[in-house]
C-alpha positions in Angstrom: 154.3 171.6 125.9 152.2 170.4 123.9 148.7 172.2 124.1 148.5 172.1 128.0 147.3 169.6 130.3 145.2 167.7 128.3 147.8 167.6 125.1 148.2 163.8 126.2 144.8 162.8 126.4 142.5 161.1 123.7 139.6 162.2 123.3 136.8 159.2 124.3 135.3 160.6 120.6 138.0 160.8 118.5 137.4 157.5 117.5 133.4 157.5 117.2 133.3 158.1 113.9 135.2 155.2 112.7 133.2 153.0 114.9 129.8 154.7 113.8 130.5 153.7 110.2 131.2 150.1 111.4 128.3 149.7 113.1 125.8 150.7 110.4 127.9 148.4 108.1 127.3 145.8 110.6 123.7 146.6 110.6 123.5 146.5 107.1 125.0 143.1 107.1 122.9 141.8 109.3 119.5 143.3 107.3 120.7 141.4 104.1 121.4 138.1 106.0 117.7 138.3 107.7 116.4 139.3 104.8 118.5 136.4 103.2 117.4 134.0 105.9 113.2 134.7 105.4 114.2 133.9 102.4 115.5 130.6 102.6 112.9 129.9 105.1 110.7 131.0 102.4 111.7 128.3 100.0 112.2 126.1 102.0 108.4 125.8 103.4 107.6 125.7 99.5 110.0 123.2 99.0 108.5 121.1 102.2 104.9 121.4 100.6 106.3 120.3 97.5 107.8 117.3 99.1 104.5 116.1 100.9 102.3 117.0 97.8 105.2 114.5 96.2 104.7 111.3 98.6 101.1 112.2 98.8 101.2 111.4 95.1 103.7 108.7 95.4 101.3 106.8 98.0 98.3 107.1 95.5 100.0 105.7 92.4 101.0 102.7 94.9 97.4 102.5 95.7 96.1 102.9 92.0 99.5 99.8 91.3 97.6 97.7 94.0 94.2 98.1 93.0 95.1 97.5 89.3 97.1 94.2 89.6 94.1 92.9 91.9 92.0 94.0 88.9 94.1 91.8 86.4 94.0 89.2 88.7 90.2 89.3 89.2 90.1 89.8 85.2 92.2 86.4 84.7 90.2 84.2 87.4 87.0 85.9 85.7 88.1 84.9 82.3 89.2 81.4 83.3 85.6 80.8 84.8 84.0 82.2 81.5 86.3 79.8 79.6 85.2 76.7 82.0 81.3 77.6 81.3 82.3 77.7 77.7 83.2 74.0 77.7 80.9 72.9 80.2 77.8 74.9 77.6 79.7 73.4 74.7 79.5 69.6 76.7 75.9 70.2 77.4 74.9 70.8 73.9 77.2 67.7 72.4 75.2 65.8 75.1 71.8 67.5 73.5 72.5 66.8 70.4 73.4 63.2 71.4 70.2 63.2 72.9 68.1 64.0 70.5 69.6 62.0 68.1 69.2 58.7 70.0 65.7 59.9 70.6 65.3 60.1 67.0 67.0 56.9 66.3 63.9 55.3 69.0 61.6 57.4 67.7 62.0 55.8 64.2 62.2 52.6 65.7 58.8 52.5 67.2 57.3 54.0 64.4 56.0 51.9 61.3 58.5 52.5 58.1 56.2 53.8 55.1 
């Protein structure tokens, strides 16, 4: 025999320590990959807030581009106006002048040479 009637029979713990170990590795496995995961989650939520701080800013400078080339085009239709009352206040005092010249001319003429 060998060692009686049980001699044949395994033990249902013979093999608990083996599986023990395994399990706690497992479980230590799994602790670094949540820990891993809250992690990443982590980051990612930063990188998500970066993002819309990003198009937030992206929207604004297309805004500020808007508003600016309707400035330059309000600037250039400004200018253009100023230049047109330019001429038409440069006109106006050639016709002055003219004017007062001719007025001169009559004025001249009407009065008695000395």
């Amino acid at each position: 025999g060998e060692g009686g009637l049980l001699g044949g029979v395994v033990s249902p713990f013979a093999h608990s320590r083996p599986q023990e170990s395994q399990v706690g590795a497992l479980q230590k496995r799994l602790q670094a990959l949540e820990e891993e995961r809250d992690h990443l989650a982590e980051q990612l939520a930063r990188a998500s807030v970066r993002a819309a701080k990003e198009e937030a800013q992206e929207k604004r400078i297309g805004e500020l581009v808007e508003q600016q080339q309707a400035l330059r085009k309000q600037l250039e239709l400004s200018l253009e106006l100023l230049g047109a009352k330019e001429e038409e206040v440069d006109d106006l005092r050639e016709t002055m002048e003219e004017q007062r010249q001719v007025f001169q001319q009559q004025l001249q003429a009407l009065l008695p040479s000395a």
